[in-house]
C-alpha positions as protocol buffer text, in pm:
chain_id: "A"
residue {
  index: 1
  type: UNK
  ca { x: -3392 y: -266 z: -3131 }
}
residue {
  index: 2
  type: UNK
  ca { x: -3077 y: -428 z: -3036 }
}
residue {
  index: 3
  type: UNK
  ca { x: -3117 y: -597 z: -2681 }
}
residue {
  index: 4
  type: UNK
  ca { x: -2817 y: -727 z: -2469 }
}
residue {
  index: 5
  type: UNK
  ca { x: -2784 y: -1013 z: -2372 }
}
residue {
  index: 6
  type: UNK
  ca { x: -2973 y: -1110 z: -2034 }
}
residue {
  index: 7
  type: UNK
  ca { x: -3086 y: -1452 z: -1873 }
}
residue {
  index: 8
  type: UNK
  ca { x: -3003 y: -1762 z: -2012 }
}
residue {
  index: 9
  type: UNK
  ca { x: -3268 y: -1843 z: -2306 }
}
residue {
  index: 10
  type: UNK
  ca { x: -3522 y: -2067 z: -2202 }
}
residue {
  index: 11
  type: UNK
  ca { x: -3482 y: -2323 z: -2469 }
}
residue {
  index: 12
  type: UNK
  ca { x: -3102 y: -2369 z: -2294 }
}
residue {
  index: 13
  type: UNK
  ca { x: -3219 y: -2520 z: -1942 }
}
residue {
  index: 14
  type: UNK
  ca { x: -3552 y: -2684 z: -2026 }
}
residue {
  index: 15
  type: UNK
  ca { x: -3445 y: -3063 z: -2026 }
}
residue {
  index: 16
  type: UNK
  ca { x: -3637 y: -3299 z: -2276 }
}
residue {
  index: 17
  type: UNK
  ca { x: -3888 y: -3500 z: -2114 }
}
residue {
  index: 18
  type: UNK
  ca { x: -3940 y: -3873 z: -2144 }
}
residue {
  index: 19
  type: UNK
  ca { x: -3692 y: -4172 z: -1996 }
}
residue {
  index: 20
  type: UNK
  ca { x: -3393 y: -4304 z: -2187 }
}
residue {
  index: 21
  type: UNK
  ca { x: -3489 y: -4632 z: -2152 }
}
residue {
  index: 22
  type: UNK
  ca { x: -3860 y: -4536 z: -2276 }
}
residue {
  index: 23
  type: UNK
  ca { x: -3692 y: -4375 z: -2624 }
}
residue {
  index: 24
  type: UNK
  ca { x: -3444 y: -4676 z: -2662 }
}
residue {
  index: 25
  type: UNK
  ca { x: -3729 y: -4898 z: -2624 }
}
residue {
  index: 26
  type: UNK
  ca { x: -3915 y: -4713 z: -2915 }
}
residue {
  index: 27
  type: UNK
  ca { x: -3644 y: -4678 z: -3151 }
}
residue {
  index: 28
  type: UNK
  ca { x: -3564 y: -5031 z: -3082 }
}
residue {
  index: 29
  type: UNK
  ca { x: -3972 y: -5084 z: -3182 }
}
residue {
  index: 30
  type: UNK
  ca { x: -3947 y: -4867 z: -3463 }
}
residue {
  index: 31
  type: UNK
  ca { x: -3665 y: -5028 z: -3634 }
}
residue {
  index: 32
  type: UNK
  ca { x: -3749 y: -5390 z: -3572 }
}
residue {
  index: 33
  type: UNK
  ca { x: -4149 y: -5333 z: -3626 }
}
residue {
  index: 34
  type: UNK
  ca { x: -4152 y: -5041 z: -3904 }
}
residue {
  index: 35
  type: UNK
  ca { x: -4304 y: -4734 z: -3945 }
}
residue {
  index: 36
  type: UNK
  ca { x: -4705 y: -4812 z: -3975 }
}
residue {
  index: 37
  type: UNK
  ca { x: -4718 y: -4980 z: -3646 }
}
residue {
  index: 38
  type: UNK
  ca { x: -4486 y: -4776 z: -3416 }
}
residue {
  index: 39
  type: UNK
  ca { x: -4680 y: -4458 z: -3544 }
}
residue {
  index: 40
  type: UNK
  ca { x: -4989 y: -4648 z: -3351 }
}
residue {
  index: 41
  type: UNK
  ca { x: -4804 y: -4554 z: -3031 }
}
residue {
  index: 42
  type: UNK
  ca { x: -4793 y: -4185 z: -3130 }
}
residue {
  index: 43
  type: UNK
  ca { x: -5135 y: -4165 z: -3019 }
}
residue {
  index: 44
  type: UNK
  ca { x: -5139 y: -4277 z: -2638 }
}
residue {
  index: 45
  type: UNK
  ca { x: -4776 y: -4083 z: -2606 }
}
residue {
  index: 46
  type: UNK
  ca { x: -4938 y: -3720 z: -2763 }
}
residue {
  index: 47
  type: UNK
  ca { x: -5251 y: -3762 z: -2550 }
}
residue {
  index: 48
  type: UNK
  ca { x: -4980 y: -3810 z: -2228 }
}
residue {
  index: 49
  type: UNK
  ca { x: -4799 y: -3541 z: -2271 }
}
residue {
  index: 50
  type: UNK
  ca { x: -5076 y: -3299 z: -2401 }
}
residue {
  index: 51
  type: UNK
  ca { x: -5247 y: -3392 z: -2014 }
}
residue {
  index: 52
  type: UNK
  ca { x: -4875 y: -3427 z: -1828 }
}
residue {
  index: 53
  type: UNK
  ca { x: -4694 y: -3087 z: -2012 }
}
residue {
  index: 54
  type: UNK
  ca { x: -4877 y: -2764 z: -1846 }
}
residue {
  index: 55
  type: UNK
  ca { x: -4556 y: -2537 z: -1986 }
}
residue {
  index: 56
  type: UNK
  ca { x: -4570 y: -2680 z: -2386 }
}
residue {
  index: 57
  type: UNK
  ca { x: -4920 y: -2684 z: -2334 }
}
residue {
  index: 58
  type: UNK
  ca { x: -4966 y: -2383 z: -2303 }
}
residue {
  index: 59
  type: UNK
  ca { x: -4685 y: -2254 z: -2555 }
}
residue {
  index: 60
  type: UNK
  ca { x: -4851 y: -2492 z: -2801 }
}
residue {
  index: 61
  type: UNK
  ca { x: -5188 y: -2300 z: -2743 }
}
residue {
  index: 62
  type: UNK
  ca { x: -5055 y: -1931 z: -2718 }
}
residue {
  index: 63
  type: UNK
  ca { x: -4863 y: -2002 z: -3064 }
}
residue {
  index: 64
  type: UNK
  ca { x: -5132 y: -2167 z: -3275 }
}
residue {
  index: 65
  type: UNK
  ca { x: -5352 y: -1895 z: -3173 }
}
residue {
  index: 66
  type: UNK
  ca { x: -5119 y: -1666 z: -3358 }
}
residue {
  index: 67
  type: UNK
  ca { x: -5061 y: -1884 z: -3640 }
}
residue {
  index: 68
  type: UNK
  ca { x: -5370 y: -2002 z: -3748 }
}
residue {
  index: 69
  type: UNK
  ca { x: -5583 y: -1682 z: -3579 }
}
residue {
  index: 70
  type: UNK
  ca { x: -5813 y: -1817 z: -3398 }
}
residue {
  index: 71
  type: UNK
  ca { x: -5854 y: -1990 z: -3074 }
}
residue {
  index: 72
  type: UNK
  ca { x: -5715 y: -2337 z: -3128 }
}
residue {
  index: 73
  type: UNK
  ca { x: -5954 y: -2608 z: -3079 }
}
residue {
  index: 74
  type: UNK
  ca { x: -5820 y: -2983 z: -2894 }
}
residue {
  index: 75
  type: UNK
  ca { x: -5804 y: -3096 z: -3259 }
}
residue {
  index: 76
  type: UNK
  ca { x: -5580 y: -2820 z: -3354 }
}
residue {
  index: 77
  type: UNK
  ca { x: -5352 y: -2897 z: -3050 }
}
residue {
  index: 78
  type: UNK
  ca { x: -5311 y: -3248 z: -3087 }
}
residue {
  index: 79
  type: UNK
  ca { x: -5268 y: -3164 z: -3414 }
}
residue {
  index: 80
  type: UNK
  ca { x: -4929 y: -2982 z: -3332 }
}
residue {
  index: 81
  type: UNK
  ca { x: -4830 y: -3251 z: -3067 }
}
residue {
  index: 82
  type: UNK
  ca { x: -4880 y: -3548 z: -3298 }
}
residue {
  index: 83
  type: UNK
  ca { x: -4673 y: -3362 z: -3590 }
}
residue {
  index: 84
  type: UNK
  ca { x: -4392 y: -3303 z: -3346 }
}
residue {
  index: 85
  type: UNK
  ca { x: -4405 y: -3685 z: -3266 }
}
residue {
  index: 86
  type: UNK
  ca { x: -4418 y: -3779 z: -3679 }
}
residue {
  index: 87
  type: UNK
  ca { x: -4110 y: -3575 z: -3670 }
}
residue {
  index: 88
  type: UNK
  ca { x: -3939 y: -3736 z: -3413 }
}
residue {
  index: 89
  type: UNK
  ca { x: -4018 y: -4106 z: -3510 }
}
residue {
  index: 90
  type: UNK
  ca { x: -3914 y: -4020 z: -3817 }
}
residue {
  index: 91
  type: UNK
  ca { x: -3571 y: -3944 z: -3717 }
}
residue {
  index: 92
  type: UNK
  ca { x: -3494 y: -4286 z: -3635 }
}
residue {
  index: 93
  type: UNK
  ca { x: -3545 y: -4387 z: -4041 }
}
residue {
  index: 94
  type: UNK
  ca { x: -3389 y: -4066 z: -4181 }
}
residue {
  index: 95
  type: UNK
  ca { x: -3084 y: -4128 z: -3960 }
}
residue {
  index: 96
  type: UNK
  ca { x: -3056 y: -4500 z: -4064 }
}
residue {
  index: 97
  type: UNK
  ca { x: -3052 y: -4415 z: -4399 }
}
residue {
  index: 98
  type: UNK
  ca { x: -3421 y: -4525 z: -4485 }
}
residue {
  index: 99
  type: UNK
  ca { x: -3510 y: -4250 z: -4659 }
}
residue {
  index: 100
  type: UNK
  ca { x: -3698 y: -4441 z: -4990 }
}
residue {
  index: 101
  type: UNK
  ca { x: -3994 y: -4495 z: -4752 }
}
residue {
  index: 102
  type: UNK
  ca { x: -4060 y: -4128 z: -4723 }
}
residue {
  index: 103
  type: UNK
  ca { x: -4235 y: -3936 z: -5024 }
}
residue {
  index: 104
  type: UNK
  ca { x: -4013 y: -3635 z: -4977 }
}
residue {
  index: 105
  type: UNK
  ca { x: -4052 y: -3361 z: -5258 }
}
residue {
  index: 106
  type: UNK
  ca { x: -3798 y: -3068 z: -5256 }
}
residue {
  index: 107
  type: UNK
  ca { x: -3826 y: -2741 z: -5425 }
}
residue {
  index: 108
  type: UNK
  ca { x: -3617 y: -2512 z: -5575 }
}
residue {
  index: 109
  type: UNK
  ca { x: -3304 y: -2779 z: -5512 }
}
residue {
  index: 110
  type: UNK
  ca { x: -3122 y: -2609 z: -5772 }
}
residue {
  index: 111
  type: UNK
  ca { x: -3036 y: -2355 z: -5531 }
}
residue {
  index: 112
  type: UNK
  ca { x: -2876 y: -2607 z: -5301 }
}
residue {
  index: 113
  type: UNK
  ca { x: -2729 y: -2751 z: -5577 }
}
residue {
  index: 114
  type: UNK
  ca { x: -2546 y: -2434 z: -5709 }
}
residue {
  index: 115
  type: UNK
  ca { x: -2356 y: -2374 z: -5386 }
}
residue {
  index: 116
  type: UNK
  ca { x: -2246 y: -2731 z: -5353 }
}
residue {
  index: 117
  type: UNK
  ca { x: -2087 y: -2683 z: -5740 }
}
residue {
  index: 118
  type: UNK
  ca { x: -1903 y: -2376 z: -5593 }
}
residue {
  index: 119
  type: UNK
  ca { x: -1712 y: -2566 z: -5345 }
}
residue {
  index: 120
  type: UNK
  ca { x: -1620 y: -2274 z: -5085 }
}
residue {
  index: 121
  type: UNK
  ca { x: -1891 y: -2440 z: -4863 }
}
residue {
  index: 122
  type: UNK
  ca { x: -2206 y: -2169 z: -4706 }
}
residue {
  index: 123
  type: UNK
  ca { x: -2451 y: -2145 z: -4406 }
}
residue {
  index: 124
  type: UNK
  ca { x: -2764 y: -2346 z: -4470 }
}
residue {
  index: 125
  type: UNK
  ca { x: -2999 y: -2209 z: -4208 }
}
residue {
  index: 126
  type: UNK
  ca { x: -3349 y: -2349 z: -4077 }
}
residue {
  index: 127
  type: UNK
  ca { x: -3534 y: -2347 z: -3755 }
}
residue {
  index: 128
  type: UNK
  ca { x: -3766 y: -2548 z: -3518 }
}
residue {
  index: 129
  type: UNK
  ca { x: -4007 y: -2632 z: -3784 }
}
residue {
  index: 130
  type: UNK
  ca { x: -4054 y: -2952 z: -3941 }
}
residue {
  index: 131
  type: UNK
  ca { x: -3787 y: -3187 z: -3968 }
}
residue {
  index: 132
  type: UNK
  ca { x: -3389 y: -3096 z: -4037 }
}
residue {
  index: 133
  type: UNK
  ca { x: -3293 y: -3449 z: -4053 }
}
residue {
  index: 134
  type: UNK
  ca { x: -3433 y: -3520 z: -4377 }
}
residue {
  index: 135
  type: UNK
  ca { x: -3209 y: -3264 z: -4554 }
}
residue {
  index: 136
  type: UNK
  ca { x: -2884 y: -3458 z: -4346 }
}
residue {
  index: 137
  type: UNK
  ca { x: -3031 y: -3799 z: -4543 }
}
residue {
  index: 138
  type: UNK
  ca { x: -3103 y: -3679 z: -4851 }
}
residue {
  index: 139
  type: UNK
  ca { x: -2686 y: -3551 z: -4799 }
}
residue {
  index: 140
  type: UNK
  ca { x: -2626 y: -3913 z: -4749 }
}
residue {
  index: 141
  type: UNK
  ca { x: -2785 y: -4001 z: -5093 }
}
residue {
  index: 142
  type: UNK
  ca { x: -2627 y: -3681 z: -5301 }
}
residue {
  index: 143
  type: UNK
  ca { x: -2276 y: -3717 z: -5447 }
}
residue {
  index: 144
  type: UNK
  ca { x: -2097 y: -3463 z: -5354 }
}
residue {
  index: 145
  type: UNK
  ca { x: -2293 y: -3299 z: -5046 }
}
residue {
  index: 146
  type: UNK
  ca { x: -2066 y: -3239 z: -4728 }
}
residue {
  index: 147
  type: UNK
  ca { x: -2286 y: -3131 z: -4466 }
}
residue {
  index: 148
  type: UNK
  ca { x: -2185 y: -3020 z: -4079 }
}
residue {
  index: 149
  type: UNK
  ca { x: -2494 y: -2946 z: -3796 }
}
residue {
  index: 150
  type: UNK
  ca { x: -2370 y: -2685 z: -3538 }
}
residue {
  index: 151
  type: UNK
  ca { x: -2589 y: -2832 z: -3212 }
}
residue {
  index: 152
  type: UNK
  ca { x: -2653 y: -2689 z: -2886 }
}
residue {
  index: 153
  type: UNK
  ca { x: -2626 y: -3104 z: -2782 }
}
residue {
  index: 154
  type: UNK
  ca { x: -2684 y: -3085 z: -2377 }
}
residue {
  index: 155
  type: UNK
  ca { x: -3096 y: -2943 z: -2422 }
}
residue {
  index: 156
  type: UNK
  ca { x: -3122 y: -3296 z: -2653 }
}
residue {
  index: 157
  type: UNK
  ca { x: -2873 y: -3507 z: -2524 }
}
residue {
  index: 158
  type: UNK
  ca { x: -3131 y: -3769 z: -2430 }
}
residue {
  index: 159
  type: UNK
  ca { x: -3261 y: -3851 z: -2767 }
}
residue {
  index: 160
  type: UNK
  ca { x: -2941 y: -3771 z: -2931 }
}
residue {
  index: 161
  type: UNK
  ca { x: -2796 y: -4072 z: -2773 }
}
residue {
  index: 162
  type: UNK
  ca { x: -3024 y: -4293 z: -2882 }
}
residue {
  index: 163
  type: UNK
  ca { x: -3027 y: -4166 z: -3224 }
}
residue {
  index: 164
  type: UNK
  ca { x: -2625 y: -4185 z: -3229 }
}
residue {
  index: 165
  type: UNK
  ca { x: -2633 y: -4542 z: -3125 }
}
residue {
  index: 166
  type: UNK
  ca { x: -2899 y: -4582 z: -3429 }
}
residue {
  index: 167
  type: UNK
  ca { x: -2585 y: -4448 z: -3714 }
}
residue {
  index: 168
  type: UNK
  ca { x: -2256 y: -4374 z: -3510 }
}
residue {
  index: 169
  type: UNK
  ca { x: -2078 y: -4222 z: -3844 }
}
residue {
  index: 170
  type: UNK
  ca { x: -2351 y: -3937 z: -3792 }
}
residue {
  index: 171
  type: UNK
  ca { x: -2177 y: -3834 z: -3480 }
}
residue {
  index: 172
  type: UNK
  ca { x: -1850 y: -3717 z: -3717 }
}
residue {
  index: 173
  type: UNK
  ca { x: -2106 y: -3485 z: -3882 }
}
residue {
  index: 174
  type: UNK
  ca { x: -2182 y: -3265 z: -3593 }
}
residue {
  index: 175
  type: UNK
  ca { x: -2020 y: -2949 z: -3429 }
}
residue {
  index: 176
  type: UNK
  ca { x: -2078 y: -2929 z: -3063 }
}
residue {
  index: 177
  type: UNK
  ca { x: -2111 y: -2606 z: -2960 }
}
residue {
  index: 178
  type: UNK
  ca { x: -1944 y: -2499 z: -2620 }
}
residue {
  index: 179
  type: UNK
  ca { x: -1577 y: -2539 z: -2678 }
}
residue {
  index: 180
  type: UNK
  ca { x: -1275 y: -2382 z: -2702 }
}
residue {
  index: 181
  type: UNK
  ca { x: -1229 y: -2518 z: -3101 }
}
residue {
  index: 182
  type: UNK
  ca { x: -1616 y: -2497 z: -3248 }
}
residue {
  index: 183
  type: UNK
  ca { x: -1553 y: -2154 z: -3405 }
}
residue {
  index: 184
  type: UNK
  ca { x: -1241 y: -2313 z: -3596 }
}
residue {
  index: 185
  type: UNK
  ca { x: -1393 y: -2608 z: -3661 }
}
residue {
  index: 186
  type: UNK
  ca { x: -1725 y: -2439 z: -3839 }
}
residue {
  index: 187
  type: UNK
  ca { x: -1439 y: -2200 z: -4095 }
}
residue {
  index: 188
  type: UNK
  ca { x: -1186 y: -2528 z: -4105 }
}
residue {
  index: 189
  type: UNK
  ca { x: -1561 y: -2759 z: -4235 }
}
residue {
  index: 190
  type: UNK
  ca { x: -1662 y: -2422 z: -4486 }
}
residue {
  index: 191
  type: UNK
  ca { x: -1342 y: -2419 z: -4650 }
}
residue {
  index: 192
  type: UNK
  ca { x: -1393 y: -2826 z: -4720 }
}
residue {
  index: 193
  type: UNK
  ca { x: -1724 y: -2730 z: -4897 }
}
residue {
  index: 194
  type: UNK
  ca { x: -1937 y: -2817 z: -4640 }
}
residue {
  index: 195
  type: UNK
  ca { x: -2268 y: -2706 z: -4591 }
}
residue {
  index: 196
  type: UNK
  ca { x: -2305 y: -2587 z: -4191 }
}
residue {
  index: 197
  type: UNK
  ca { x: -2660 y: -2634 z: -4091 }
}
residue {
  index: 198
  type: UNK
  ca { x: -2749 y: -2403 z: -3796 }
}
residue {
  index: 199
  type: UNK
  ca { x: -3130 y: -2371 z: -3619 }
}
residue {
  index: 200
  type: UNK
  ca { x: -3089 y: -2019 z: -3624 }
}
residue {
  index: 201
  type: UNK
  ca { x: -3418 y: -1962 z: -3419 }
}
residue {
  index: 202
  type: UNK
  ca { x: -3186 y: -2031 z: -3139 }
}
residue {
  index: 203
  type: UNK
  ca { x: -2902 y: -1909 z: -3191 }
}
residue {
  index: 204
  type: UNK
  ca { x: -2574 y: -2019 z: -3119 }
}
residue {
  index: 205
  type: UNK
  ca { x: -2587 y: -1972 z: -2689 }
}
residue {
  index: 206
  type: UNK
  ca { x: -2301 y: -1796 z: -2699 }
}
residue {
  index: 207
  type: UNK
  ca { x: -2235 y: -1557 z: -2387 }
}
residue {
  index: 208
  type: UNK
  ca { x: -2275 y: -1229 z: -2527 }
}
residue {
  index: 209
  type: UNK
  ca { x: -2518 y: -1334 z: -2747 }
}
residue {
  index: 210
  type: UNK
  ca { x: -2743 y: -1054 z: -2905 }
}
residue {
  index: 211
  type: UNK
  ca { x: -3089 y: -1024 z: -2966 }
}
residue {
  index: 212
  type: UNK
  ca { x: -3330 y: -839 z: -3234 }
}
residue {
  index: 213
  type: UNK
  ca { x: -3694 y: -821 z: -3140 }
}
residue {
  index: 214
  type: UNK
  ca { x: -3866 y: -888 z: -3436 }
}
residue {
  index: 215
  type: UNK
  ca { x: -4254 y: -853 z: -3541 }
}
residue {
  index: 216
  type: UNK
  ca { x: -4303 y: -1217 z: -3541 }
}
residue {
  index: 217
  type: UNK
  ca { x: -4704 y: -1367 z: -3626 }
}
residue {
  index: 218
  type: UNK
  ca { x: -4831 y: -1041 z: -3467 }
}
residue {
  index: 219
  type: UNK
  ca { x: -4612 y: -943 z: -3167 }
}
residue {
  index: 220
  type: UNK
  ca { x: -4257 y: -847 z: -3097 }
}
residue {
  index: 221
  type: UNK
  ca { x: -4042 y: -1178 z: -3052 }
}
residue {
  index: 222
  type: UNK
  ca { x: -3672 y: -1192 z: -3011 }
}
residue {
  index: 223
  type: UNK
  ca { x: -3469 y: -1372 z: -3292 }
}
residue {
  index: 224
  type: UNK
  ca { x: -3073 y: -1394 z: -3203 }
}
residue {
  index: 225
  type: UNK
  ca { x: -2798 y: -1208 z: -3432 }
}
residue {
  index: 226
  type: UNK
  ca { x: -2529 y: -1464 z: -3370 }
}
residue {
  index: 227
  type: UNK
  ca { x: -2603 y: -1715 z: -3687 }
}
residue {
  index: 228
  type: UNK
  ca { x: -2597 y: -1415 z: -3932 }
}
residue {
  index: 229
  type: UNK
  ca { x: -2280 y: -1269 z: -3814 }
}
residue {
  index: 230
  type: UNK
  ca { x: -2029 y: -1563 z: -3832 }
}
residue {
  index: 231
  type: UNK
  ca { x: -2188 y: -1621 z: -4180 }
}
residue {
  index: 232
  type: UNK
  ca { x: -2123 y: -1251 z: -4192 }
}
residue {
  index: 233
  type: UNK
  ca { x: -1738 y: -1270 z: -4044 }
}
residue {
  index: 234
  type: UNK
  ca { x: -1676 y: -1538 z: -4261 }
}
residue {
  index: 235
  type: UNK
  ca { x: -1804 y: -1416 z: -4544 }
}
residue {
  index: 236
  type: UNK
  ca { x: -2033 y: -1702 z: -4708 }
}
residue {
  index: 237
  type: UNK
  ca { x: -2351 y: -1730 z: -4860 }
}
residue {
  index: 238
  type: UNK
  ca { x: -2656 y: -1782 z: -4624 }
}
residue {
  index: 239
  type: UNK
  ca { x: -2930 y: -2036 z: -4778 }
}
residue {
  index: 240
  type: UNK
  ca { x: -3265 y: -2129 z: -4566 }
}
residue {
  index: 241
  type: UNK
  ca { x: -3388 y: -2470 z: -4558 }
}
residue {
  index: 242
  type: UNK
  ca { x: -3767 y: -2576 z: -4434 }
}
residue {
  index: 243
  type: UNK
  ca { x: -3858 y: -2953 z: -4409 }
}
residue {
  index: 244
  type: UNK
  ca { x: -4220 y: -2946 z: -4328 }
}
residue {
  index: 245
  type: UNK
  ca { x: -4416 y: -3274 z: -4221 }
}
residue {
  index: 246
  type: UNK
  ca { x: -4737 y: -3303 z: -4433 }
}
residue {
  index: 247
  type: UNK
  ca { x: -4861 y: -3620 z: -4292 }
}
residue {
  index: 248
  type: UNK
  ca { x: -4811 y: -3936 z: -4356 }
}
residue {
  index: 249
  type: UNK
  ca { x: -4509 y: -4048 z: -4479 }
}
residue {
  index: 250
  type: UNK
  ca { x: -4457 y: -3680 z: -4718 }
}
residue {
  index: 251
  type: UNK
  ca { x: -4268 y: -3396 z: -4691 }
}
residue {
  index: 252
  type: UNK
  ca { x: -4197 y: -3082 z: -4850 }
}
residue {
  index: 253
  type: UNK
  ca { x: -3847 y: -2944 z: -4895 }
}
residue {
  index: 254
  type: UNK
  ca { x: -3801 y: -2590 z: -4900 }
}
residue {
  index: 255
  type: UNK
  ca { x: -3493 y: -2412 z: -5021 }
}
residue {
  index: 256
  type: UNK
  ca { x: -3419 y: -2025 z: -5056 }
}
residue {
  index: 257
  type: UNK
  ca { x: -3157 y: -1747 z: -5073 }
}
residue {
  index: 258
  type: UNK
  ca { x: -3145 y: -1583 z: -4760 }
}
residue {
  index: 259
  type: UNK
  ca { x: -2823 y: -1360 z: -4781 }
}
residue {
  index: 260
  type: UNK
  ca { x: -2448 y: -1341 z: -4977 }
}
residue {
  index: 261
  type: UNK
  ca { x: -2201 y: -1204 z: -4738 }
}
residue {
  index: 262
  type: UNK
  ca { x: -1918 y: -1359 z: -4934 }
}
residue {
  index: 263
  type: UNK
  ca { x: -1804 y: -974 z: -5049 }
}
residue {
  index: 264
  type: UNK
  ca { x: -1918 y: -804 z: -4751 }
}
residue {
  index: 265
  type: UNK
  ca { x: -1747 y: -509 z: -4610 }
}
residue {
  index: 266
  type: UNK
  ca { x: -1641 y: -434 z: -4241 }
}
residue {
  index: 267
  type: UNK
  ca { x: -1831 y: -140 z: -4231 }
}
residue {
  index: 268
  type: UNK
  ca { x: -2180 y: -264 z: -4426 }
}
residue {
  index: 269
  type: UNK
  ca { x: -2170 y: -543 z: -4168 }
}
residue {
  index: 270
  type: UNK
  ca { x: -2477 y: -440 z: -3895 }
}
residue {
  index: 271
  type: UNK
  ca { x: -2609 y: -303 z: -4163 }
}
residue {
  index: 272
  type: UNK
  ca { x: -2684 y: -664 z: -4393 }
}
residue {
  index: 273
  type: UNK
  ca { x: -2673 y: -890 z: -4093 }
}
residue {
  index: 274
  type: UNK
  ca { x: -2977 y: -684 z: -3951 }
}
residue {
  index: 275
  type: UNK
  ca { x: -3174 y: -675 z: -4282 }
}
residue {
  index: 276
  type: UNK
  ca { x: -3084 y: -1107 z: -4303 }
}
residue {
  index: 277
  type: UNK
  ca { x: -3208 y: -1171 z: -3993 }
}
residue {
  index: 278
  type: UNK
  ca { x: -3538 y: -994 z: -4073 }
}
residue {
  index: 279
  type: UNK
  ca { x: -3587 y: -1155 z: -4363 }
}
residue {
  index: 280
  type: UNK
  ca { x: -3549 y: -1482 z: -4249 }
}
residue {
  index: 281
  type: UNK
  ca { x: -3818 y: -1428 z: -3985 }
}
residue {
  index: 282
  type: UNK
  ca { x: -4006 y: -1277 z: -4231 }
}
residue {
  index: 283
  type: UNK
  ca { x: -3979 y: -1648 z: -4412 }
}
residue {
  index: 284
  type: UNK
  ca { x: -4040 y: -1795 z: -4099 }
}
residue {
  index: 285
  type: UNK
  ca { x: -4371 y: -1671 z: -4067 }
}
residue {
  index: 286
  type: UNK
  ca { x: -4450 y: -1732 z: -4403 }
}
residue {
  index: 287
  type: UNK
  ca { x: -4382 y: -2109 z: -4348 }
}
residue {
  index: 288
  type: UNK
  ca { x: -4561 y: -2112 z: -3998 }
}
residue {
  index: 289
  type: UNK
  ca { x: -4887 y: -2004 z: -4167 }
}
residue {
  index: 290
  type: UNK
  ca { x: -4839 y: -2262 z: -4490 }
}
residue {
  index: 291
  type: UNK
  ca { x: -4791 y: -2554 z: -4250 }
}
residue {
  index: 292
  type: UNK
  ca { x: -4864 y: -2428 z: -3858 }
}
residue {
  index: 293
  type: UNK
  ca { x: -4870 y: -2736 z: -3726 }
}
residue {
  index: 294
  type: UNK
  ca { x: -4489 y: -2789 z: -3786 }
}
residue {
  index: 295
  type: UNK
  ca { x: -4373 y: -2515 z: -3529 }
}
residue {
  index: 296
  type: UNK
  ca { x: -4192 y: -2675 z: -3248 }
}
residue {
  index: 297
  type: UNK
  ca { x: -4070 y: -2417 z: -3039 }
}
residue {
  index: 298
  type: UNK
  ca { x: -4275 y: -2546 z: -2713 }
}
residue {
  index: 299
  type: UNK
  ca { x: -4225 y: -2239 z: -2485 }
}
residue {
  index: 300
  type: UNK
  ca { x: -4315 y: -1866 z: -2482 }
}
residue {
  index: 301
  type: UNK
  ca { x: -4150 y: -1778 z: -2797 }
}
residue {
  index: 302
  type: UNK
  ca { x: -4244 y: -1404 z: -2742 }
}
residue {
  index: 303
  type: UNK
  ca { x: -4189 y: -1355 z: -2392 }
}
């Protein structure tokens, strides 16, 4: 069922905790002591926030109960919070262009491939799992790859700071969401051949915004419509892409077809952007269950 739209999502107004100065201080750390012995300080900061953090706490709990069914054990949630950290530290390297350090394996990149060849640009869509960034430096590595993020920037602006001051150019790369021109700007980057990444998990926090609920890891959860139809207005291709940490210094890339809407009618519209969206939250689950600890949603996804 359709729902209207209703309070402002959650995700929107929940600030990101930590000091400025605090995730300077650790970039600055990270880049001037490596990777091996700033990870040492993932340990104190998960333990902090797993004791400081009631709300993601809890979220982190409620959601690795329905991922890995069971009742998560303090292994299991530390787990989560120390995967979410990897993924954060990590940014700081992907974003300054260090990417030979990682062991990053991608699959099925002939799909990714195949649309960059075509040159009309598409919708490459992921979600709060893993890690997005590596996909924007493995762009900076690929001839030929012209790749745009559409952000919600205020819930991040924090740590997107810092990481801007880490590679300014990335800045150029980014569509802000929340003003008068980001609609143009996402059809003006498509027909350069770009490749618009989008967290579609979110959606787009536009007012007006619709809603599906979705069976989601065992219970109804509600997934936004927004990201399918401007792929669906536009009429491009819609390709999902999962990053997922698997510890250490590896990941796994993940590429699929998720939808074609590049001959699309009017009238088929609801139709295919409803039968997208569930499969790509059919694919979500799927990748929550291969690598659970790389959800990081940390509020009540279902409520």
């Amino acid at each position: 069922m359709i729902e209207q739209p209703s309070n402002t999502p959650a995700w929107t107004i929940r600030h990101e905790r930590g000091n400025t100065l605090a995730i300077r201080l650790i970039a600055w750390i990270a880049l001037n002591f490596g990777r091996p012995a700033t990870r040492l300080l993932l340990y104190p900061i998960c333990l902090y926030f797993m004791i400081f953090s009631a709300t993601s706490r809890s979220a982190s709990r409620a959601y690795l109960r329905r991922a890995v069914g069971r009742v998560p054990s303090f292994v299991d949630r530390y787990k989560h919070y120390h995967a979410f950290a990897s993924c954060v530290l990590d940014r700081i390297y992907f974003l300054n262009n260090q990417i030979d350090i990682f062991d990053v394996k991608v699959h099925n990149e002939d799909i990714a491939t195949a649309e960059i060849a075509r040159g009309r640009g598409c919708f490459l869509f992921g979600a709060h799992i893993g890690s997005f960034e590596v996909l924007r430096a493995l762009g900076h590595r690929q001839a030929g790859l012209k790749l745009s993020l559409v952000m919600y920037e205020e819930n991040a602006r924090k740590i997107q700071s810092v990481l801007y001051a880490i590679n300014p150019t990335l800045a150029l790369e980014v569509i802000a969401l929340g003003h008068p021109g980001s609609m143009m700007a996402v059809e003006e980057r498509l027909d350069q051949g770009h490749l618009i990444g989008i967290l579609a998990d979110r959606g787009l926090s536009l007012q007006g915004e619709e809603h599906l609920a979705i069976e989601f890891l065992g219970d109804k959860a509600r997934f936004p419509l927004g990201p399918f139809r401007l792929a669906a207005v536009l009429k491009r291709s819609v390709l999902l892409m999962v990053a997922v940490y698997r510890g250490g210094r590896r990941y796994d890339v993940y590429f699929e077809r998720l939808a074609d809407f590049t001959q699309l009618t009017r009238a088929a519209r609801p139709e295919e952007v409803e039968n997208a969206l569930r499969f790509y939250v059919a694919r979500l689950e799927y990748y929550c269950r291969l690598a659970p600890y790389n959800w990081f949603n940390f509020y009540d996804f279902w409520q």
